[in-house]
C-alpha positions in Angstrom: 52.2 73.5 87.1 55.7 74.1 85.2 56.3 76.1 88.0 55.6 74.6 91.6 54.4 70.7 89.9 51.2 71.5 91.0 48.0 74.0 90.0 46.8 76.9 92.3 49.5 79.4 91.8 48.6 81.0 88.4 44.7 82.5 88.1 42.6 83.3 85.2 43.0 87.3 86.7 46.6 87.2 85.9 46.4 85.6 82.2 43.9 88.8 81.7 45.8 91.3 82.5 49.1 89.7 80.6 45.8 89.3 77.2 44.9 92.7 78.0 48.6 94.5 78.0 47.9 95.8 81.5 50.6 93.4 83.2 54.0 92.0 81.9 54.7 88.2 82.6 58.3 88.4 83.0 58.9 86.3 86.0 55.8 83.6 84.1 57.5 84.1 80.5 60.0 81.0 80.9 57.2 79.1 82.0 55.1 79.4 79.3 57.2 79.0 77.0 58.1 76.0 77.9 54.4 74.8 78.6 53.4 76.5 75.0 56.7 75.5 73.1 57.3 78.9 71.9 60.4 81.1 71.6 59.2 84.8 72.6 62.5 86.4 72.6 64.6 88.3 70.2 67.6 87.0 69.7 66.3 83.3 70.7 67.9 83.2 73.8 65.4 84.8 76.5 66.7 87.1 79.2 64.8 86.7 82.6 64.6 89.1 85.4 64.5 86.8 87.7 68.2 85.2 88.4 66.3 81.6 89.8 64.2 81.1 87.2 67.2 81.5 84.7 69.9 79.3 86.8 67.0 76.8 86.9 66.0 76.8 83.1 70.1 76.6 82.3 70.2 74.0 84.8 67.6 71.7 82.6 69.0 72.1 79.8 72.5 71.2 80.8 70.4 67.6 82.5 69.1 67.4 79.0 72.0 68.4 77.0 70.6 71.0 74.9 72.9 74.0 76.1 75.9 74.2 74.1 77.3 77.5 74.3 80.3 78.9 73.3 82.3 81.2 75.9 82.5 85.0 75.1 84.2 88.0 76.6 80.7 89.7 76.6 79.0 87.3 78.3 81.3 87.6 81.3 81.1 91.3 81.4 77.9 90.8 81.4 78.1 89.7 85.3 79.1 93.2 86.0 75.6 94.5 85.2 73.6 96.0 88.0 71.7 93.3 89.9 68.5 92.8 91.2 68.3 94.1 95.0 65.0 93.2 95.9 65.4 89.4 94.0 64.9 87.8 97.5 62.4 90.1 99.3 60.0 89.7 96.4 60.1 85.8 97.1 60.0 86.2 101.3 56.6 85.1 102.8 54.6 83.9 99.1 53.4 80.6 98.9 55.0 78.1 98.2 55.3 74.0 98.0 57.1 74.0 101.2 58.4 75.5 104.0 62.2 75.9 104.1 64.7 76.7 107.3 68.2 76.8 108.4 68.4 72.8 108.0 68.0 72.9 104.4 70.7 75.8 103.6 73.1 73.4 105.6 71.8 70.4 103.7 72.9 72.8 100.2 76.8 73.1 102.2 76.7 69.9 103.1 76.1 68.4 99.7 78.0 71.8 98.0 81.3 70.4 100.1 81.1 67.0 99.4 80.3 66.9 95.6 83.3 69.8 95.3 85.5 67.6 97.4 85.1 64.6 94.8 85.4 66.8 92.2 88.9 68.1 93.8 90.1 64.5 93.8 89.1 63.4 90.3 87.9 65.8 88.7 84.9 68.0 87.4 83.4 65.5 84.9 83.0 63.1 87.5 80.0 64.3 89.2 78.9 67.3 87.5 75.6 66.0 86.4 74.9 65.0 90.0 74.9 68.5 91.4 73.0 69.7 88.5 70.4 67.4 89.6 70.5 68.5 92.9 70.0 71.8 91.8 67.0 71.7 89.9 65.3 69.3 91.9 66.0 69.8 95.5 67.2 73.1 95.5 64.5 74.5 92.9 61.7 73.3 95.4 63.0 75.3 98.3 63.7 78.6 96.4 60.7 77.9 95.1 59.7 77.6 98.8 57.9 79.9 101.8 60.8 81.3 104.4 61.9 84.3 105.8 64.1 87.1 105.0 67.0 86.1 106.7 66.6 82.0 105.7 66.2 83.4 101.9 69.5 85.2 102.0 71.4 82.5 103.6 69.8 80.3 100.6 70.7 82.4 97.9 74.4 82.3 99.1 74.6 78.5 99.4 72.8 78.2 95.9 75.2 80.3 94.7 78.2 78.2 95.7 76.1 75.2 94.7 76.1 77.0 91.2 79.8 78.3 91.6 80.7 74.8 91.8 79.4 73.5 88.9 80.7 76.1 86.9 84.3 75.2 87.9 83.0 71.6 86.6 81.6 72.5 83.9 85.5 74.4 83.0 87.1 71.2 83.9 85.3 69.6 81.6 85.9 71.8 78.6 82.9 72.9 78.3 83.6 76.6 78.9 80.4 78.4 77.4 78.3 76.3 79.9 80.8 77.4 82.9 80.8 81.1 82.2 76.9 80.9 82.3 77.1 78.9 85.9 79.4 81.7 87.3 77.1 84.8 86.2 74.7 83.4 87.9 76.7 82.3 90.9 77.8 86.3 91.1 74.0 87.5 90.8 72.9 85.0 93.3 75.3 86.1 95.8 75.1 89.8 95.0 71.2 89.7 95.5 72.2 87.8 99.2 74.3 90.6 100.1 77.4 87.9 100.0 80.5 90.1 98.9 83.0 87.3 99.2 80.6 85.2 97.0 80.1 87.5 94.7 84.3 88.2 94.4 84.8 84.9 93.6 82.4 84.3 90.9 84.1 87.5 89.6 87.3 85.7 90.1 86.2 82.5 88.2 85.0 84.8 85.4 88.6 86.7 84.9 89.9 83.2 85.1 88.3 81.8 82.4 88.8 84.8 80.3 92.4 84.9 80.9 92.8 81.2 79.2 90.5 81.8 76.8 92.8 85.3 75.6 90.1 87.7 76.4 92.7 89.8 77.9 91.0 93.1 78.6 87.9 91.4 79.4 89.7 89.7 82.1 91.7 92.7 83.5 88.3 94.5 83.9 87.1 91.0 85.4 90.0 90.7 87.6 89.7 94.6 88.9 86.4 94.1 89.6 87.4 90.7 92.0 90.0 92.9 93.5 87.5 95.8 94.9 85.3 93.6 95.9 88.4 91.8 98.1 89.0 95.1 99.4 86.4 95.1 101.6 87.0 91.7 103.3 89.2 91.0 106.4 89.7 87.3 105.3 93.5 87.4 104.6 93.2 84.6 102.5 90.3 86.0 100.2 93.1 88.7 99.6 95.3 86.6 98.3 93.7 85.0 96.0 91.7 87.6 94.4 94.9 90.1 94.5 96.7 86.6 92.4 94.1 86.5 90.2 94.6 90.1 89.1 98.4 89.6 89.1 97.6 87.2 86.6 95.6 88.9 84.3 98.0 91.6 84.4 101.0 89.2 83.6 98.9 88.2 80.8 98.2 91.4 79.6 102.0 91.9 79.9 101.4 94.8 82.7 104.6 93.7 84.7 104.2 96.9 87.4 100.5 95.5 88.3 101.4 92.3 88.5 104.3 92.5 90.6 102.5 94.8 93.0 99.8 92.3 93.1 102.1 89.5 93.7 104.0 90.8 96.6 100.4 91.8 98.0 99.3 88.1 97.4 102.1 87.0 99.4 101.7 89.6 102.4 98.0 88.1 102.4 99.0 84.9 102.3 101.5 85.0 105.4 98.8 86.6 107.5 96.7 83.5 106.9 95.9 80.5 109.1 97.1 76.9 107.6 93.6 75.5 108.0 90.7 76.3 105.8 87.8 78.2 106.9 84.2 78.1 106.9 83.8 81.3 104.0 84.4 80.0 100.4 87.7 81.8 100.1 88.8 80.6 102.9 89.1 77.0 100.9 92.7 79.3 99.0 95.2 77.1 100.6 98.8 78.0 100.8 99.7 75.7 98.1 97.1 77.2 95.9 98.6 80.3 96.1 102.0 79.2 95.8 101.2 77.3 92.2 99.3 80.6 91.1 102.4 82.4 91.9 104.7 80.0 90.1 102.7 80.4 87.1 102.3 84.2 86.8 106.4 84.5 87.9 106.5 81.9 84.8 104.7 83.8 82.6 106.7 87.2 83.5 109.9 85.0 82.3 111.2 84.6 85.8 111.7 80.6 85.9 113.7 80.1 89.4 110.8 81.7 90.6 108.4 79.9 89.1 110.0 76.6 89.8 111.2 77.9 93.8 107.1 78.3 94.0 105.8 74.9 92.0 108.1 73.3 94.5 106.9 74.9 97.4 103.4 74.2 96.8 104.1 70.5 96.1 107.0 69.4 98.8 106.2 72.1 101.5 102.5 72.7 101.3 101.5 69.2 100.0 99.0 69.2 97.6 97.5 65.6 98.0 94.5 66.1 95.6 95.4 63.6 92.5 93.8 66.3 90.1 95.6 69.6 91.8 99.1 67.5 92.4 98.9 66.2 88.7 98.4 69.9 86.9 101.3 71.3 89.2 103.6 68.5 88.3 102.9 69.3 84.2 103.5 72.9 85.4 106.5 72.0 87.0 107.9 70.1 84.0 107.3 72.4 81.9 109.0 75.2 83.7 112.3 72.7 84.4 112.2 71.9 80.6 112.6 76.1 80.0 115.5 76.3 82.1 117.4 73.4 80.0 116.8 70.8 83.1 116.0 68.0 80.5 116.1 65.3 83.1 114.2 66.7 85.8 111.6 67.5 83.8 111.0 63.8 82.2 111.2 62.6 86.0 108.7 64.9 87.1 106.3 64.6 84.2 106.4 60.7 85.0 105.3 61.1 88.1 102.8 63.5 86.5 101.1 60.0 84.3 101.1 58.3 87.9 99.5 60.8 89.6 96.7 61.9 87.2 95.7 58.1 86.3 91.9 58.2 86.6 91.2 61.9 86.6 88.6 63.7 83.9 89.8 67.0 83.4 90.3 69.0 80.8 93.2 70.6 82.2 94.9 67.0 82.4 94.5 66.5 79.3 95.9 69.9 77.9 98.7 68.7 80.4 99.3 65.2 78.1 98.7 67.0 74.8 101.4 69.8 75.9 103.6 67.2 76.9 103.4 64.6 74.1 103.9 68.1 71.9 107.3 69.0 73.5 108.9 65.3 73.7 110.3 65.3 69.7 111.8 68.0 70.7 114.3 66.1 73.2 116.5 64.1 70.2 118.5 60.8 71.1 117.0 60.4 75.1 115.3 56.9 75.8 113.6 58.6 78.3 111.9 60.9 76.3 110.7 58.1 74.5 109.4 55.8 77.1 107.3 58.7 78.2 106.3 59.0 75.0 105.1 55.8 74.7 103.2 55.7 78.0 101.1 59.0 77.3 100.3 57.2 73.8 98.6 54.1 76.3 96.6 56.6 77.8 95.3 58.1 74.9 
């Protein structure tokens, strides 16, 4: 009943052979513990065969705000682990509440796209718990469903960018144990699909999050791993931003050959790629993306007219109009004018920073106020300076 809400599935044969120690109830074991209220694992945090039944149980205690985990670089290498080929023939043609087609993979894009697209605009911590939900109560019954093999695969691939997504909200809320948790099984969804782009770019979101959390050679091996993948992919834009995100880990691990190889790759990529996105999830890596991943790595290698020749081109050429992407590439921006003594500039542009991000939750808005309020004594005697000051004080 735990399982499907309903009795029927589960027969006194079963419980037998699990008494008897003929049978192993690894696929049942999160089930009954929850039914029984036990804790059968060994290090009180079960491991499950079975990558639904995990993302599912992680998705209910997110709703009920019991997981509080912190980020590790183990836990992301832990993505790389081989993955369960069979995960979706084992659940083609068994019995199930109900019967599941094409229409309700489109209704998982459908509802994947619009939830990310708020979550673009005002970011992640605005509708996080709404795509949980959706998760563990609409998509749970149909992967808990009856379809076929080809149906399963295609719903595997949108749950995984379903999951994906609320990993990357889950981040941009600061909770960053919770994310990392989202994007291993986003990868191991999309792996057991078949779905190599998928699979790169939970990879990607991984070496990401390791990269700001100073796992450095966590996030290299990550970032490598993205990269392969990407090889294998004629999407011109997947290359660029899994070759970036490489070129950044490298930068951070202050590999300047790598990342300058990647860089230029990036770019070559990049050019190749149409203006409009695409229907594949990388395909989403616009221009001005790339062009503020590239500022920032060319920052970070200590070249700052490149870095402000890219922040510039992603805001007044490519046009980022989301307020949540527009507002982190204007602190960026600041910050970068402020290092090459551009005092002025940089108070201008972190003005229009406060007026763009007005109304956004994300964490990485407010790491752009805190770095900002940090950096204004340092600017003596400028009224400027100090009217900024005081507005980012109003906010917080």
């Amino acid at each position: 009943m735990a399982r499907w809400g309903q009795a029927g599935f589960l027969d006194r044969q079963q419980v037998y052979r699990w008494e008897t120690g003929r049978r192993e109830p690894e696929e049942w074991l999160p089930f009954l513990e929850q039914v029984l209220h036990l804790d059968l694992s060994d290090d009180n945090e079960p491991q499950f065969a079975d990558t639904v039944t995990a993302v599912m149980l992680l998705g209910g205690n997110d709703v009920e705000r019991r997981q509080f985990l912190a980020a590790s670089a183990a836990a992301g290498l832990a993505a790389l682990d081989l993955t369960d080929a069979e995960a979706v023939t084992r659940r083609v043609n068994r019995p199930g509440p109900v019967a599941v087609g094409m229409g309700e993979v489109s209704a998982v894009r459908t509802m994947t796209t619009t939830l990310g697209d708020a979550a673009s605009e005002l970011g992640g911590g605005h509708a996080r718990h709404l795509a949980v939900r959706y998760l563990t109560v609409d998509v749970k019954r149909w992967l808990h469903g009856r379809y076929t093999d080809t149906v399963g695969r295609e719903l595997f691939a949108a749950t995984s960018e379903l999951v994906h997504l609320i990993g990357w909200m889950a981040r941009d809320e600061g909770n960053q144990g919770l994310s990392q948790r989202y994007n291993v099984h986003s990868y191991k969804l999309a792996a057991e699909a078949g779905e190599n782009e998928l699979a790169a770019t939970a990879l990607r979101g991984l070496a990401d999050q390791a990269i700001d959390l100073g796992h450095i050679p966590t996030a290299v091996r990550l970032a490598e791993a993205c990269e392969h993948r990407g090889r294998k992919l004629s999407n011109p834009k997947a290359l660029a931003y899994y070759r970036n995100t490489l070129a950044r880990a490298a930068a951070a691990d202050s590999d300047r050959t790598t990342a300058t190889q990647m860089l230029t790759s990036a770019q070559a990529a990049i050019e190749l790629a149409p203006a409009r996105p695409g229907q594949s999830w990388a395909s989403h890596y616009s221009h001005g993306r790339w062009a503020h991943e590239s500022g920032m790595i060319h920052a970070k290698l200590g070249d700052y007219a490149a870095a402000e020749e890219h922040l510039h081109l992603a805001l007044d050429i490519h046009g980022l109009d989301r307020k949540r992407t527009r507002a982190i590439v204007l602190a960026d921006l600041g910050h970068v004018q402020l290092k090459r003594g551009n005092t002025a500039q940089a108070l201008t542009t972190w003005n229009d920073f406060l007026d763009w991000s007005d109304g956004v939750q994300s964490v990485r808005v407010n790491d752009g106020l805190t770095n900002i309020a940090a950096r204004l004594p340092s600017i003596p005697d400028s009224p400027a300076a100090q009217e900024l000051g005081e507005r980012i004080t109003a906010r917080t």
